[in-house]
C-alpha positions as CSV (number, residue, x, y, z in Angstrom):
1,X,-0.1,-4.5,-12.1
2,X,-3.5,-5.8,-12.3
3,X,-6.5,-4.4,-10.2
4,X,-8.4,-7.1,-8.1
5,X,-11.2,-4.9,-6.0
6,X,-11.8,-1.9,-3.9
7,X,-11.4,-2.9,-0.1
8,X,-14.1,-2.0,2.6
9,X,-12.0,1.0,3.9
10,X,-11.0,4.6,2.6
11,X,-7.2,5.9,3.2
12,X,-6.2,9.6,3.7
13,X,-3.3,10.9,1.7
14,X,-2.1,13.9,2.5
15,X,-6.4,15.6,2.4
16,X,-7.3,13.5,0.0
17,X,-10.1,10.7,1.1
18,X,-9.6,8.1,-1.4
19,X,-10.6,4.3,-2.0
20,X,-8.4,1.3,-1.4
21,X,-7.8,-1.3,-3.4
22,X,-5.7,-4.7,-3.9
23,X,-3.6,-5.5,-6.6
24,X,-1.5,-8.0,-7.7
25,X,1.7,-7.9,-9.8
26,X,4.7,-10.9,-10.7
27,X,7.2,-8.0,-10.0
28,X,7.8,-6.4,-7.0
29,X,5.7,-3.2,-6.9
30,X,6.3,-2.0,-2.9
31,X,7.5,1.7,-2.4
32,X,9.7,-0.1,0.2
33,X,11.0,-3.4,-1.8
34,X,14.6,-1.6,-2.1
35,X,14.6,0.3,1.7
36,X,17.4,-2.0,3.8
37,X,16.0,-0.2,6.7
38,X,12.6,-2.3,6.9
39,X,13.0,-5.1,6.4
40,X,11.9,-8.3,3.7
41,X,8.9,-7.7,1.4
42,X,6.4,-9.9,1.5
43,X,6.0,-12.2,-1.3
44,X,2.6,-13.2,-1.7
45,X,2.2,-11.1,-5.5
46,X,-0.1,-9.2,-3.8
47,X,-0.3,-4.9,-3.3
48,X,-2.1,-2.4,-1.4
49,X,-2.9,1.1,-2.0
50,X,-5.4,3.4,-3.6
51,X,-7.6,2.2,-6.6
52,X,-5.7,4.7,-8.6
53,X,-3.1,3.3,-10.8
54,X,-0.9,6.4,-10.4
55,X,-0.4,6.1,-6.5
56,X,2.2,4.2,-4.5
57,X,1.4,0.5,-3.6
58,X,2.5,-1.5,-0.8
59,X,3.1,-5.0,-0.4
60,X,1.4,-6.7,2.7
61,X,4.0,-6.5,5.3
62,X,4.7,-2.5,4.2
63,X,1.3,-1.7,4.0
64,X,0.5,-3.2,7.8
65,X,3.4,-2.3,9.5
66,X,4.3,1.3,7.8
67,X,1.4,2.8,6.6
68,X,-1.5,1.7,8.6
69,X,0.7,2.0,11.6
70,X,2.0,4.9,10.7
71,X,5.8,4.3,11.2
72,X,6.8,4.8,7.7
73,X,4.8,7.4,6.4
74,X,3.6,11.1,7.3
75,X,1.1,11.7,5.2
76,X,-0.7,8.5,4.7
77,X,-3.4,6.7,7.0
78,X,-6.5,4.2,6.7
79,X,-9.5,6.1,7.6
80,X,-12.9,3.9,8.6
């Protein structure tokens, strides 16, 4: 997994305010890649998530349609 750049928005994990960032990996890196339940990943290499290394990343479908929505996670939203 390699680091690109910190994205112009902050995201809330559980009370935590931390940065975004974009990453990119050649292996599949989304939390979601083996959930049958939503759906395809989407291929483009590319992952979202906090700039730390340690927390879960999510490719570009996931991270649109689960976490910034909301529908696939409690405990983890974009703040502005």
């Amino acid at each position: 997994m390699k680091f690109i750049k910190t994205l112009p928005f902050e995201s809330i994990l559980d009370k935590d305010v931390l940065d975004c960032g974009l990453w990119q990996s050649e292996t599949n890196e989304c939390e979601f890649h083996n959930d049958k339940k939503v759906g395809k990943c989407d291929d483009s290499g590319y992952y979202y998530g906090t700039t730390s290394e340690r927390e879960p990343k999510f490719c570009a479908r996931h991270f649109y349609e689960l976490v910034v929505n909301g529908n696939g996670t409690d405990n983890y939203k974009l703040s502005r």
